[in-house]
Backbone as JSON Lines, residues from 0, in Angstrom:
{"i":0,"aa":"X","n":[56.69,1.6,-44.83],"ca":[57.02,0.18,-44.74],"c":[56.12,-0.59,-45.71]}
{"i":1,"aa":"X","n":[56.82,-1.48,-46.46],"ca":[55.78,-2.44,-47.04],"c":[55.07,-3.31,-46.86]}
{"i":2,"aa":"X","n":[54.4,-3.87,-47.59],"ca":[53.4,-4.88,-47.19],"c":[54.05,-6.49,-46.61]}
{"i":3,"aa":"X","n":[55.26,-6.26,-47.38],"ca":[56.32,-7.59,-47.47],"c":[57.4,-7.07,-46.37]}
{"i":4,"aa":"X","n":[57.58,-6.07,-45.56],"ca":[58.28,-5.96,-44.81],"c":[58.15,-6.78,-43.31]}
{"i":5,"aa":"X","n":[59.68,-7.38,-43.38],"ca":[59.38,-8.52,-42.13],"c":[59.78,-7.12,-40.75]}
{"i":6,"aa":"X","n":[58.49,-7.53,-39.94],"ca":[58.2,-6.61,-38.53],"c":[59.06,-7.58,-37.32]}
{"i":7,"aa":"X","n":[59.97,-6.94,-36.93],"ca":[60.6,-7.57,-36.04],"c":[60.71,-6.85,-34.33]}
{"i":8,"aa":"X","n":[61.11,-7.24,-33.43],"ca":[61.4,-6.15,-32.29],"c":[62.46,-6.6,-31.52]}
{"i":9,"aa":"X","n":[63.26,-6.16,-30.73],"ca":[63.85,-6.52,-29.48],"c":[64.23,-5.58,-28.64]}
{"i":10,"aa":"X","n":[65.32,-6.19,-27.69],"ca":[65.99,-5.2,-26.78],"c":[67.25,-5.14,-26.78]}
{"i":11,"aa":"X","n":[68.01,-4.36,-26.1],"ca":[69.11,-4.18,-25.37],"c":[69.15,-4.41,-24.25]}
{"i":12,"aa":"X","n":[69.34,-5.98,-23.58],"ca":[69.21,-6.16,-22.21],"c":[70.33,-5.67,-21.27]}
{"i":13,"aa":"X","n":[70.36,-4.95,-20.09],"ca":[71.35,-4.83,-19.79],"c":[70.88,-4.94,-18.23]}
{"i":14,"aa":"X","n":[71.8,-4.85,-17.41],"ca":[72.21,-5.25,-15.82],"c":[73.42,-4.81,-15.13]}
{"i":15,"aa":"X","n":[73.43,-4.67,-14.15],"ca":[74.83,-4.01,-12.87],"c":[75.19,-5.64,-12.54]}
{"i":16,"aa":"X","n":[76.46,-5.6,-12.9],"ca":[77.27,-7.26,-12.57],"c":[77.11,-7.17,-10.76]}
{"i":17,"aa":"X","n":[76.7,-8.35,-10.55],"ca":[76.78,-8.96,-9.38],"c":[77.64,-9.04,-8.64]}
{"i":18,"aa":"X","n":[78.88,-8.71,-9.63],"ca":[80.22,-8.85,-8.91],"c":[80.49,-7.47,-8.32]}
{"i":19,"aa":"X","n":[80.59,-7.19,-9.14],"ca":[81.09,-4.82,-9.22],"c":[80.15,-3.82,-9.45]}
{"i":20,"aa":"X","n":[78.77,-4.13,-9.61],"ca":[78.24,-3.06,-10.28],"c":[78.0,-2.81,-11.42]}
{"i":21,"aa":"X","n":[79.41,-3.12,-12.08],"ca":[79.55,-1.82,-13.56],"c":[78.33,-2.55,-14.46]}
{"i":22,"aa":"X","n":[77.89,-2.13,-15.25],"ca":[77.12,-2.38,-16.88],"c":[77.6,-3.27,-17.67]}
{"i":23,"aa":"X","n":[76.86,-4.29,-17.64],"ca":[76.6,-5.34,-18.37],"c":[75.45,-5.54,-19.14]}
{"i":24,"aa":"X","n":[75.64,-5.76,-20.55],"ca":[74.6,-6.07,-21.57],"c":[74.97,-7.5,-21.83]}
{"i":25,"aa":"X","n":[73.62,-8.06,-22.46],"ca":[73.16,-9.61,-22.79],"c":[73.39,-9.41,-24.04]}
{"i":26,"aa":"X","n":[74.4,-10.47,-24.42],"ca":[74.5,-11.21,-26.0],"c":[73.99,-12.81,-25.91]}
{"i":27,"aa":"X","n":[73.52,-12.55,-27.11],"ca":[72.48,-14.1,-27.27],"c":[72.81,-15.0,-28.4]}
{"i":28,"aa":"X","n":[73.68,-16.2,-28.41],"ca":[73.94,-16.65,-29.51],"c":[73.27,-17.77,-30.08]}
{"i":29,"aa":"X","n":[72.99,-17.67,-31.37],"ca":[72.15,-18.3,-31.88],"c":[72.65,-19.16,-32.95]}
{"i":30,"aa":"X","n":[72.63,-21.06,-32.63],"ca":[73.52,-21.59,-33.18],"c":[72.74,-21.64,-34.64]}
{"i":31,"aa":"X","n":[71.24,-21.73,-35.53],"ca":[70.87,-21.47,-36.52],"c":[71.98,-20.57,-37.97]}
{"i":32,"aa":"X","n":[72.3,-19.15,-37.06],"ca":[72.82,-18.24,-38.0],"c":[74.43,-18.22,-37.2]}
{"i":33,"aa":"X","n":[74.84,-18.98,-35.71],"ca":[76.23,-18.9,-35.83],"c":[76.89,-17.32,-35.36]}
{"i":34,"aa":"X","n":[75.63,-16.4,-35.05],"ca":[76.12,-15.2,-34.25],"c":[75.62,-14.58,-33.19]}
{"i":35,"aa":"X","n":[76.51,-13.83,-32.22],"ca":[76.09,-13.21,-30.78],"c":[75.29,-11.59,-31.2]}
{"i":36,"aa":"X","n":[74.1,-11.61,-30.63],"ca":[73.11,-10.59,-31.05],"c":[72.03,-10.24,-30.51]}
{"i":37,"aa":"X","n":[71.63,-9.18,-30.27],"ca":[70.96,-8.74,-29.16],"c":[69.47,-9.73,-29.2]}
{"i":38,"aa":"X","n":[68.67,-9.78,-27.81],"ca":[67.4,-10.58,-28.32],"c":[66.6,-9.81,-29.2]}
{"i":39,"aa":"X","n":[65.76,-10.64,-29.99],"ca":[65.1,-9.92,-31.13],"c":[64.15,-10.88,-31.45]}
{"i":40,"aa":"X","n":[62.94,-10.95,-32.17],"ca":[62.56,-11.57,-33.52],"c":[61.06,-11.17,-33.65]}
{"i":41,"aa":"X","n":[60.58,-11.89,-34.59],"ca":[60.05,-11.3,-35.76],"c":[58.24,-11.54,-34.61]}
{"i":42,"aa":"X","n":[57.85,-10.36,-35.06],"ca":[56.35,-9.66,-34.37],"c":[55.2,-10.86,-35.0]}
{"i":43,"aa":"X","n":[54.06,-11.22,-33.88],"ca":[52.93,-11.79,-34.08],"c":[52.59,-10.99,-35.02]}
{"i":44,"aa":"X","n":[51.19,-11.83,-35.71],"ca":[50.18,-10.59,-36.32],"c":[49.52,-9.89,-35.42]}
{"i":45,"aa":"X","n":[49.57,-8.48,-35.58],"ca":[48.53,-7.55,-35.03],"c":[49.74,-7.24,-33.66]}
{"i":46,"aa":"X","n":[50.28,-8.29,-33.1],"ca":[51.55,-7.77,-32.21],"c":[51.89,-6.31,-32.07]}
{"i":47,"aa":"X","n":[51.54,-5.77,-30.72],"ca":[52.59,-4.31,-30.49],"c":[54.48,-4.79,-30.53]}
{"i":48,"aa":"X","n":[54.96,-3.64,-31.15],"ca":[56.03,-3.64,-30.8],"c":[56.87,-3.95,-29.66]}
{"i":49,"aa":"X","n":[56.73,-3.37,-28.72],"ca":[56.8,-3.31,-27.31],"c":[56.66,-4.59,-27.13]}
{"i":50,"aa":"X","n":[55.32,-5.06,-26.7],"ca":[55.12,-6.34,-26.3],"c":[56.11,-6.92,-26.7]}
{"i":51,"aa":"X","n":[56.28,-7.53,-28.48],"ca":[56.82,-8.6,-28.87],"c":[58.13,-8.32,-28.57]}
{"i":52,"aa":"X","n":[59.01,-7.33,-28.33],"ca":[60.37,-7.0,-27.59],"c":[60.57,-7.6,-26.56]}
{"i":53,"aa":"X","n":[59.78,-7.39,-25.73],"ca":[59.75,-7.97,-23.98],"c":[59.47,-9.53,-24.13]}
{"i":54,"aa":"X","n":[58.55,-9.7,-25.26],"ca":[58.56,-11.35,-25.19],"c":[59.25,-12.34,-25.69]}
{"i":55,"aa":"X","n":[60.05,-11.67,-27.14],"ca":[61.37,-12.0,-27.71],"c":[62.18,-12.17,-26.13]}
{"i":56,"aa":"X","n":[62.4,-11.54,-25.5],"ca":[63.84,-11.48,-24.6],"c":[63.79,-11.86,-23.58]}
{"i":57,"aa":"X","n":[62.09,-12.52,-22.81],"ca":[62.05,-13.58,-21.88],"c":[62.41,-15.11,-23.08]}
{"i":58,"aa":"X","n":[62.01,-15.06,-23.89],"ca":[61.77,-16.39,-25.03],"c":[63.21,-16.64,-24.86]}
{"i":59,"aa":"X","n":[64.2,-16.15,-25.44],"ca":[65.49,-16.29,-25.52],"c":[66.07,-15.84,-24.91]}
{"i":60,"aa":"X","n":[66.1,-15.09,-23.75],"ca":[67.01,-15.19,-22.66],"c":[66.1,-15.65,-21.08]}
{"i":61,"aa":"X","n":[65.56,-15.95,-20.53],"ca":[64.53,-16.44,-19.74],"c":[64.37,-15.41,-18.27]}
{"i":62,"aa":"X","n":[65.08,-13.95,-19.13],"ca":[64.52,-13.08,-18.21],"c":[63.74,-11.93,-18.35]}
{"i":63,"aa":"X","n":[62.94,-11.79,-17.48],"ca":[62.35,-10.36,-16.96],"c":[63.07,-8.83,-18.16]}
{"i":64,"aa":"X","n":[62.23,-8.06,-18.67],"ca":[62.98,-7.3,-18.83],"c":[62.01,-6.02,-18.55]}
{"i":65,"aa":"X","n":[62.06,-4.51,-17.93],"ca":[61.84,-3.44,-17.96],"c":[62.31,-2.56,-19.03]}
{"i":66,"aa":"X","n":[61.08,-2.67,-19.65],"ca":[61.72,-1.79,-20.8],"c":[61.67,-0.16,-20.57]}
{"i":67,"aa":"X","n":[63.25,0.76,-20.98],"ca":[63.43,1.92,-21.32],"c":[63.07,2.67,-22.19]}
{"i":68,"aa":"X","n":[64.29,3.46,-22.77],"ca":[64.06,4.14,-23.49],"c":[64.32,3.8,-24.88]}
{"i":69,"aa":"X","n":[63.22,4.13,-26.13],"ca":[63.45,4.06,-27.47],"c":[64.94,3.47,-28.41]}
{"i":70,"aa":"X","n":[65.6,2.39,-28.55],"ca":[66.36,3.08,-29.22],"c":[66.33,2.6,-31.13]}
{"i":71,"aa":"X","n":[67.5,3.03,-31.44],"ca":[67.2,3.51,-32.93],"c":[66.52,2.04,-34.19]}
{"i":72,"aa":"X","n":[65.63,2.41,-34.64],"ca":[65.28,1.32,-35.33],"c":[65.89,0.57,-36.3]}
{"i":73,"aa":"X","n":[66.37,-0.66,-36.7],"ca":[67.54,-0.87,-37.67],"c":[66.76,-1.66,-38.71]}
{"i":74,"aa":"X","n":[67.06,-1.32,-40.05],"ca":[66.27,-1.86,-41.43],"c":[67.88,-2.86,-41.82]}
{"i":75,"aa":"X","n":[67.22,-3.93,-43.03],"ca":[68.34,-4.24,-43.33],"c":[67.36,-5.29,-44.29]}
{"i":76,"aa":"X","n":[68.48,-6.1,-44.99],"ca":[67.29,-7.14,-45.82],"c":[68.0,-8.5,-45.74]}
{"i":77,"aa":"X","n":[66.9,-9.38,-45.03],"ca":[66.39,-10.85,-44.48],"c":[65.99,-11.64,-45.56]}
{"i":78,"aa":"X","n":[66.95,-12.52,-46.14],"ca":[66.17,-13.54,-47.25],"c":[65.28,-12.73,-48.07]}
{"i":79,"aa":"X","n":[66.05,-11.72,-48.69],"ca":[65.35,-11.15,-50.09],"c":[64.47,-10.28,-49.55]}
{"i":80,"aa":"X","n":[63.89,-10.16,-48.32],"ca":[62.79,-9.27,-47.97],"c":[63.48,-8.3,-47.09]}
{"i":81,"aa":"X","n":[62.73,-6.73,-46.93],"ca":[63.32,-5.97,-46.4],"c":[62.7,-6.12,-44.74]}
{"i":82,"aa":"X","n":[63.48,-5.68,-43.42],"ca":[63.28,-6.46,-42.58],"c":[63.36,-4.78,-41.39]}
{"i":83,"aa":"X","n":[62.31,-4.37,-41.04],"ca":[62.83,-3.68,-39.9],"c":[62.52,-4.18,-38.32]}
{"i":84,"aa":"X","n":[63.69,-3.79,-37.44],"ca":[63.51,-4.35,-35.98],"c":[63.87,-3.22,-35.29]}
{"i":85,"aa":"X","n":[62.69,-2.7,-34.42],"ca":[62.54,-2.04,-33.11],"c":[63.19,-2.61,-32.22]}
{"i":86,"aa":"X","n":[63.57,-1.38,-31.6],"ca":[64.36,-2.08,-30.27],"c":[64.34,-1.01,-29.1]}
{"i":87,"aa":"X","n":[64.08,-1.19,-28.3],"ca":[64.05,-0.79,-26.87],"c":[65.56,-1.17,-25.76]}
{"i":88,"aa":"X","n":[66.33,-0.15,-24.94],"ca":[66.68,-0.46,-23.66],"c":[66.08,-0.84,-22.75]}
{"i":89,"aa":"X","n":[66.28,-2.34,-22.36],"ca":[65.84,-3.03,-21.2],"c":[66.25,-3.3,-20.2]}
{"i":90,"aa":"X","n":[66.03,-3.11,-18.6],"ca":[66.76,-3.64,-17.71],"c":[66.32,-4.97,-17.58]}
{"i":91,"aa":"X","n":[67.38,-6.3,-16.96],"ca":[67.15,-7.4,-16.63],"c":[66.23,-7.76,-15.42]}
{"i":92,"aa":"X","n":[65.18,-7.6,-15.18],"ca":[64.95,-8.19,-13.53],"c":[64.51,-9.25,-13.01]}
{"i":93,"aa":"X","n":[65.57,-10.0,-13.01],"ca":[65.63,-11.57,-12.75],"c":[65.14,-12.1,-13.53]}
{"i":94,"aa":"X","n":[65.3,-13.58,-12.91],"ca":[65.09,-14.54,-14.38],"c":[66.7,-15.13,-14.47]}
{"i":95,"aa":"X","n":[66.11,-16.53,-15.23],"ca":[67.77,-17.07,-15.69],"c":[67.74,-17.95,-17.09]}
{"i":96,"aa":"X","n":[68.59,-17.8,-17.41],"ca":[68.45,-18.6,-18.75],"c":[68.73,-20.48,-18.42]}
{"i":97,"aa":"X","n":[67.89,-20.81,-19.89],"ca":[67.9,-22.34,-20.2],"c":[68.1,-22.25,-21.54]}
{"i":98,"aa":"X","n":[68.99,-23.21,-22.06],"ca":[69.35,-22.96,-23.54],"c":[68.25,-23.81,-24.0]}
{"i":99,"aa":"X","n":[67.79,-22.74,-25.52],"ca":[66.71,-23.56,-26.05],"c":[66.75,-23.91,-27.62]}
{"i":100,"aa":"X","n":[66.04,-24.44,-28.3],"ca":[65.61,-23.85,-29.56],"c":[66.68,-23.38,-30.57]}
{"i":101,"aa":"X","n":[66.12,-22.09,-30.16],"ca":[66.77,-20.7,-31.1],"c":[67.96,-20.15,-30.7]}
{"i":102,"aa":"X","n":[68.73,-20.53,-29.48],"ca":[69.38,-19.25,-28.18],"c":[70.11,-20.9,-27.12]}
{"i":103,"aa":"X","n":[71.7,-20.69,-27.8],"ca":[72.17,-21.7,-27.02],"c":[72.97,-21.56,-25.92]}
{"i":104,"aa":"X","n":[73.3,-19.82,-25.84],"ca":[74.46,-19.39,-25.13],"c":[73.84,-17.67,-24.36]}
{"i":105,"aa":"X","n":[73.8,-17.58,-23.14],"ca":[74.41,-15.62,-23.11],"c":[75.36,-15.61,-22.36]}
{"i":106,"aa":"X","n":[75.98,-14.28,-22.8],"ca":[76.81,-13.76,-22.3],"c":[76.16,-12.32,-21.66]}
{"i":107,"aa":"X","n":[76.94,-12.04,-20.37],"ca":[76.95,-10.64,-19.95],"c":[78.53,-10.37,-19.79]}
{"i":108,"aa":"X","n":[78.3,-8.88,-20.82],"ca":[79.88,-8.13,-20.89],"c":[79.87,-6.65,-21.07]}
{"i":109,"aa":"X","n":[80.96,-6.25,-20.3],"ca":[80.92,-5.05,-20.2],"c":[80.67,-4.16,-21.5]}
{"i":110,"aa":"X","n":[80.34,-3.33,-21.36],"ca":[79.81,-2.32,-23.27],"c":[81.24,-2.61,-24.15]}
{"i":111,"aa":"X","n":[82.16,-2.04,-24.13],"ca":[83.26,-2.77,-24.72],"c":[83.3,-4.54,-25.31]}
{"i":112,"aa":"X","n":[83.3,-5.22,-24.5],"ca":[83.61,-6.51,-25.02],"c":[81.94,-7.05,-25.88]}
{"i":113,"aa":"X","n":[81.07,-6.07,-25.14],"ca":[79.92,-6.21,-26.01],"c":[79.98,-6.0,-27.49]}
{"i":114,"aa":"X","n":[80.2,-5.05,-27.51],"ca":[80.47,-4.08,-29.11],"c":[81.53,-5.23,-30.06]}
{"i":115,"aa":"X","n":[82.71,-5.46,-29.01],"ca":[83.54,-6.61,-30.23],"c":[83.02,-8.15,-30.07]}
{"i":116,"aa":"X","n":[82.45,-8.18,-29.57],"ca":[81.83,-9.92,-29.5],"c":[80.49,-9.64,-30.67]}
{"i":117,"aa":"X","n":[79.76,-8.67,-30.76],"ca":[78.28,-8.11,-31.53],"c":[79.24,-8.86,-33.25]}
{"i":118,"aa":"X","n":[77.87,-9.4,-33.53],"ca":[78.72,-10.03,-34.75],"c":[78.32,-9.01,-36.09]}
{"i":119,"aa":"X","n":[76.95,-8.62,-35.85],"ca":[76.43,-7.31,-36.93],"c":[77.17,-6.1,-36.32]}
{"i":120,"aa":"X","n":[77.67,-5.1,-37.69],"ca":[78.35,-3.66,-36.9],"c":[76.75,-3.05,-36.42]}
{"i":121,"aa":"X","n":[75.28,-3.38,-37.02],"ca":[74.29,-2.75,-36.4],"c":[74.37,-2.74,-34.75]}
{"i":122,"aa":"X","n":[74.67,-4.26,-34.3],"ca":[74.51,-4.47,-32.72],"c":[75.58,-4.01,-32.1]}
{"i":123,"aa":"X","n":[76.53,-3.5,-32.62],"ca":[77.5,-2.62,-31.99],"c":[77.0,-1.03,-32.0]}
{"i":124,"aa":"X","n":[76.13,-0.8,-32.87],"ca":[75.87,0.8,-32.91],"c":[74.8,0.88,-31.98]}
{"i":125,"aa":"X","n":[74.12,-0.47,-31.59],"ca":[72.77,-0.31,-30.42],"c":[73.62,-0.61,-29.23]}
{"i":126,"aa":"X","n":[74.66,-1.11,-28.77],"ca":[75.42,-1.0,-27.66],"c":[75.9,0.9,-27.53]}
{"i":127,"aa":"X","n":[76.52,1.17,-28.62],"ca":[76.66,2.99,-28.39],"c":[75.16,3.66,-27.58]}
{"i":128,"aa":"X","n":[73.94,3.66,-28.55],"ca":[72.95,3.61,-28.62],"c":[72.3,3.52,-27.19]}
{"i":129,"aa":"X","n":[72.84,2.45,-26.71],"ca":[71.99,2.08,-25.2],"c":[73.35,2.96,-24.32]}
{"i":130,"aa":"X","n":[74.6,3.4,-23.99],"ca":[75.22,4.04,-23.33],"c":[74.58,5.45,-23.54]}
{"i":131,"aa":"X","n":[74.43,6.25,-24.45],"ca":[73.56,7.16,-25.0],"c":[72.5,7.68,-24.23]}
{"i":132,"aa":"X","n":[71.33,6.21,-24.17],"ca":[70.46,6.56,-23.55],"c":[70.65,6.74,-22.15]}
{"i":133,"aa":"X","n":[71.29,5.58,-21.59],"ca":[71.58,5.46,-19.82],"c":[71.96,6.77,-19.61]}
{"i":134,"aa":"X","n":[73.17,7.38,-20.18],"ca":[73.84,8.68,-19.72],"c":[74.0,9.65,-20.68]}
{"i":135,"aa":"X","n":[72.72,10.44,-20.68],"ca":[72.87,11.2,-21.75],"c":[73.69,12.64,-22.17]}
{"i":136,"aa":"X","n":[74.58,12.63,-21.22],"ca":[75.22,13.65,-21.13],"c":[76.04,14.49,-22.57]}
């Protein structure tokens, strides 16, 4: 990684709907850039990964998260600079959102409507990604 590489982190929040059970992941839309995308952003100095994941995703979604297992790290390039973001499976545990700032909207939707609402094809490959991990069969 370079010296100029922007350090970013987040999660894959996800939750059992209140209604049924089934698996629900958090999309976070952000009226700045105009797209639905997992919580994320860019690491303090000296910041663990980890940490700044879990604190990205109370910041912009105003909940709790337990973080899982690893998943795949995604590079890409941010205003001319190259940009990698860690990301972790998180469960939700409680907490509720207030639109703020950065983060005007979430949604919880089943992995499907997740994947076609994900406005990057990256945040559709971390929805695969987080089914993966849950059930690794």
């Amino acid at each position: 990684m370079s010296d100029d590489t922007i350090r970013a982190a987040g999660c894959v929040l996800w939750r059992r709907s209140p209604v049924d059970g089934e698996l629900e992941i958090c999309l976070v839309h952000r009226p700045k850039y105009d797209d639905w995308s997992h919580p994320k952003g860019k690491l303090k100095r000296c910041e663990d990964a980890l940490t700044g994941a879990l604190r990205e995703v109370g910041e912009e979604t105003g909940y709790l998260a337990v973080p899982g297992a690893p998943l795949p790290t995604v590079h890409y390039e941010a205003q001319g600079r190259p940009k990698q973001v860690r990301y972790w499976a998180a469960e939700a545990a409680g907490g509720s959102f207030t639109p703020n700032r950065e983060v005007d909207r979430v949604l919880w939707l089943p992995p499907a409507a997740a994947r076609r609402c994900s406005t990057q094809s990256r945040d559709r490959d971390l929805v695969d990604a987080l089914l993966n991990a849950l059930d690794p069969r």
